[in-house]
C-alpha positions in Angstrom: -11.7 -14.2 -0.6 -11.9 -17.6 -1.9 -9.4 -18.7 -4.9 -10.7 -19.3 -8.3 -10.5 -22.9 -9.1 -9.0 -21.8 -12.6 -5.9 -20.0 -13.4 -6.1 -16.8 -14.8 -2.5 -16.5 -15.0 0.3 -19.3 -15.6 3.3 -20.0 -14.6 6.2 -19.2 -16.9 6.3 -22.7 -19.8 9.9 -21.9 -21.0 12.8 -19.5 -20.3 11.4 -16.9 -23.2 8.0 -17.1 -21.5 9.7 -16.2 -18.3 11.3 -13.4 -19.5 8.4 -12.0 -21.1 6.7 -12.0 -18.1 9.7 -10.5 -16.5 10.3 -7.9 -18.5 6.5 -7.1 -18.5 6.6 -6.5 -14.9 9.6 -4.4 -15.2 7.6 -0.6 -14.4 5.3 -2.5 -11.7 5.0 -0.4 -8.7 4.7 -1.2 -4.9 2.7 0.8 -2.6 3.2 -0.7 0.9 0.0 -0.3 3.0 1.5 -0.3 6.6 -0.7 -3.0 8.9 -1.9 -1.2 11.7 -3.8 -3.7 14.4 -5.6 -1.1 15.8 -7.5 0.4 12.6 -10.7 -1.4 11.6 -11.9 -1.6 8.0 -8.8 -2.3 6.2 -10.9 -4.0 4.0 -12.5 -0.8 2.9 -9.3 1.4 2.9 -8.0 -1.3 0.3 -11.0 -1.0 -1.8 -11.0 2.9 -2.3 -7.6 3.1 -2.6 -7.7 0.2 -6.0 -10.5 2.8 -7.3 -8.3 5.7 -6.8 -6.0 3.8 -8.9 -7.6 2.5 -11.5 -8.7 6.5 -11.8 -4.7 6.7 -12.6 -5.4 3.9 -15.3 -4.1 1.6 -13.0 -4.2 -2.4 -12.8 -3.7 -3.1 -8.7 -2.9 -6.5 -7.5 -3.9 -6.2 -3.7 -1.8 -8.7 -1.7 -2.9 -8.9 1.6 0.1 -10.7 3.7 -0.6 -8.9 7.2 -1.5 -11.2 10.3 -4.9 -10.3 9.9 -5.4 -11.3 6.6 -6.7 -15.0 4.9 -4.1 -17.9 5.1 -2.7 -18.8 1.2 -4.5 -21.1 -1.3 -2.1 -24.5 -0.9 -0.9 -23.7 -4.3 0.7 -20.8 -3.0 4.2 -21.9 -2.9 3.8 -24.4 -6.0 2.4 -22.0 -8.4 1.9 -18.4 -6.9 -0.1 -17.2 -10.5 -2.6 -20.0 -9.9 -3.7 -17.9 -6.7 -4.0 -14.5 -7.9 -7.8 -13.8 -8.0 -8.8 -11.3 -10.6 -11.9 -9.4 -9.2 -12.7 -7.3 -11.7 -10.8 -5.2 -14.9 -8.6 -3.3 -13.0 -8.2 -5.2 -9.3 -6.7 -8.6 -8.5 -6.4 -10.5 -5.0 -3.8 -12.9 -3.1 -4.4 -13.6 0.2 -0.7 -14.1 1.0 -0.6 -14.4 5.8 2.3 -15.9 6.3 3.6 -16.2 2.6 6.4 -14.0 2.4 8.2 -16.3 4.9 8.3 -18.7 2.4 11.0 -16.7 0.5 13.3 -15.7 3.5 17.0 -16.1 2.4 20.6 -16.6 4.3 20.3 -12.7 5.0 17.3 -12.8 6.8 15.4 -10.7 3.9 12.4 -11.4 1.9 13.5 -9.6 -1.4 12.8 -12.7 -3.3 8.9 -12.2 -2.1 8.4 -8.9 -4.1 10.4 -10.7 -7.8 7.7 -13.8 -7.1 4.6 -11.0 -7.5 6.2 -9.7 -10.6 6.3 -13.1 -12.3 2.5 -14.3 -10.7 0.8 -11.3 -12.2 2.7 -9.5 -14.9 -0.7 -7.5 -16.0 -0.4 -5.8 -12.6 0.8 -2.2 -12.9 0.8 -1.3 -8.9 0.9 -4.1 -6.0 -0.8 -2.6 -2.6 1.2 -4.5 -0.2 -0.7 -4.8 2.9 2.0 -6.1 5.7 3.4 -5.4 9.0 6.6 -2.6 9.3 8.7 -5.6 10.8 7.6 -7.8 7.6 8.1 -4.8 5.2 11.5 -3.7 6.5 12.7 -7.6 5.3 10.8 -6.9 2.0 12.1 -3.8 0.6 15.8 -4.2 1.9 17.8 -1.8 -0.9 15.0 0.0 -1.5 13.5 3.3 -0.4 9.3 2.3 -0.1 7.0 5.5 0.4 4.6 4.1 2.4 0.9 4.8 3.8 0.1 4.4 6.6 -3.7 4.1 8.7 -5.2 5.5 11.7 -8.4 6.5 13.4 -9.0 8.4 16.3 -7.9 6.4 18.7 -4.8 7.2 20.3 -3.4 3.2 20.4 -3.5 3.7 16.4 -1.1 6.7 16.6 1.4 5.2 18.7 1.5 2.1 16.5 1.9 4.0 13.4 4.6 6.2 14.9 6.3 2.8 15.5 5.8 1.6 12.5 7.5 4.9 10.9 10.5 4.9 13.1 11.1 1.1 12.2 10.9 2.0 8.8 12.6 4.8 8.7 15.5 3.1 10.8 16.1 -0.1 8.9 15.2 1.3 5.0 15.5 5.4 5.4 12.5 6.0 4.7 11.4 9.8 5.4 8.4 10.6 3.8 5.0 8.8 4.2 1.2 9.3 3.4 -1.4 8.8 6.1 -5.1 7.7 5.7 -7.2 8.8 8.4 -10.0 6.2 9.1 -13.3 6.7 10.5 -16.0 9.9 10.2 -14.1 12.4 11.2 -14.1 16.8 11.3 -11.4 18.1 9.1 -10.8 20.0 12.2 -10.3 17.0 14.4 -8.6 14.7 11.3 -6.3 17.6 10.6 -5.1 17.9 15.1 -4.4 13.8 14.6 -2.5 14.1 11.7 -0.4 17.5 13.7 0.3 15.0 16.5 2.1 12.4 14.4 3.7 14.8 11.9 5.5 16.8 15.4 6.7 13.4 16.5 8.0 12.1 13.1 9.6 15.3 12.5 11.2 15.7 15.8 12.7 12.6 16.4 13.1 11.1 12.7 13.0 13.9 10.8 10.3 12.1 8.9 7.4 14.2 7.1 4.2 13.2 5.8 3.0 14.7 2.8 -0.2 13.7 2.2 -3.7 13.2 4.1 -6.5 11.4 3.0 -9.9 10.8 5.0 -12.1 7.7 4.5 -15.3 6.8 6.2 -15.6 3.4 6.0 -19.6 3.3 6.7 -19.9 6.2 3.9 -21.4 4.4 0.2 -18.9 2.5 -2.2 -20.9 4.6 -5.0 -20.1 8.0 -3.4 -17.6 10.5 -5.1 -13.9 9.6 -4.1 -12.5 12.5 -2.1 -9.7 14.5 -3.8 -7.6 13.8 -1.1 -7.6 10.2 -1.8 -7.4 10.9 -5.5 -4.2 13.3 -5.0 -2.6 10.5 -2.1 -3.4 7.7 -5.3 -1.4 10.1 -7.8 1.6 10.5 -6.0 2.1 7.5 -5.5 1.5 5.9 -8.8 3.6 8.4 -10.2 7.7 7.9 -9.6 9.1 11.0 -8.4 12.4 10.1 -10.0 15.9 11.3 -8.7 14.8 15.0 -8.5 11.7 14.8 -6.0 12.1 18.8 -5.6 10.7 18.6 -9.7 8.2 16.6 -9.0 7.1 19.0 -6.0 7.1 22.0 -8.2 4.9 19.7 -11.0 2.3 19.0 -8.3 2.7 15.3 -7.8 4.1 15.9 -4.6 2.3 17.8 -1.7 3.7 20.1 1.4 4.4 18.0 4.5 0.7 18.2 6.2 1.9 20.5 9.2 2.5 23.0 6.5 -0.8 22.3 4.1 -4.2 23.5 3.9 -7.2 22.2 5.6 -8.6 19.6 3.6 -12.0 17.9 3.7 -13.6 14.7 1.9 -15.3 11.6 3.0 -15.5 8.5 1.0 -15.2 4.6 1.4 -16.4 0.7 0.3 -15.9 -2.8 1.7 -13.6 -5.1 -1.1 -15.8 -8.4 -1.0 
């Protein structure tokens, strides 16, 4: 995605317009999309999940800072707004590979990575962090992420995510995450996959995953967007709060998988 010679957003011009934007981006969300190197398509996982969030009502900047993704405009580390490239009324791009090094401080974190997307794009309601586990673990030190994770029906993707899990869970405590499966897939077959990692997270984390989602990334952008995605979009644009067993009992919050229904749904489109 190329970077729009004009700036749709500016830096802060004085201490009160800095604060405004601060305060702006106060409630802004991060939903860190774990980078999985053996899951193809990311492109189109991206895309459905912004429409399953702007079904919330929600603005989603999409910062892709995986190894995969585009290198930074030059700007990047000058004026970080200048780059954000809105793509349409409710999604807006950075192409951030290698970025977040940028803001790596005496304790080895990158904290200061997530307060520079709150002040580049203060109209942003939700960030879909696309990164590596070993980049994300740096990110969200002090916090408690609920990721999602990817995989298809490959086995390699599995045992990567599974990594990825037991990093995160290791380094930030993370214990709950939500899984998209990708590729055209049987419930039957989707459902075994998602078995296999919820029996390993569960037995030697004690991690769960509560929600499934299935996306096929050759199926039509116009199609319907599967519940499943829908459901996966609201809990996580939703905050649980302090009480997650509340939020549970209010629906935001599904069963770990193991325990769940079968579910079914197939949808997916390419972000250009």
């Amino acid at each position: 995605m190329a970077v729009p010679s004009a700036r749709l957003w500016h830096a802060p011009r004085d201490q009160a317009h800095g604060l405004r934007q601060l305060f702006a981006s106060a409630d802004m969300r991060f939903v860190p999309l774990v980078h999985n190197p053996e899951v193809p398509d990311v492109g189109a996982v991206m895309e459905r999940l912004c429409a399953a969030f702007a079904g919330q009502g929600q603005h989603t900047l999409v910062v892709d800072a995986a190894d995969s993704a585009s290198p930074p405009h030059e700007l990047a580390t000058v004026d970080l707004s200048a780059c954000v490239e809105r793509l349409s009324h409710q999604v807006s791009y950075l192409a951030a590979r290698g970025l977040a090094m940028h803001y790596l401080d005496n304790r080895a974190t990158l904290t200061g990575f997530l307060d520079a997307l709150r002040g580049a794009a203060p109209h942003a309601d939700l960030v879909l962090l696309h990164a590596s586990a070993l980049d994300l673990r740096r990110m969200f030190v002090g916090r408690t992420p609920s990721p999602v994770l990817m995989v298809s029906p490959h086995a390699e993707t599995l045992t990567h995510a599974y990594t990825s899990m037991k990093l995160l869970s290791q380094r930030l405590g993370v214990l709950a995450y939500d899984l998209v499966l990708v590729g055209d897939v049987a419930p039957r077959r989707a459902r075994c996959l998602a078995d296999r990692l919820t029996e390993c997270a569960d037995h030697f984390l004690g991690a769960a995953l509560r929600h499934l989602a299935m996306l096929d990334p050759l199926a039509s952008p116009q199609e319907v967007l599967p519940a499943d995605l829908i459901r996966l979009a609201a809990a996580q644009s939703a905050d649980p709060g302090p009480n997650p067993e509340a939020a549970v009992s209010a629906g935001l919050l599904s069963m770990p998988i193991a325990s769940g229904g079968q579910r079914q749904g197939l949808a997916a489109g390419r972000m250009n």
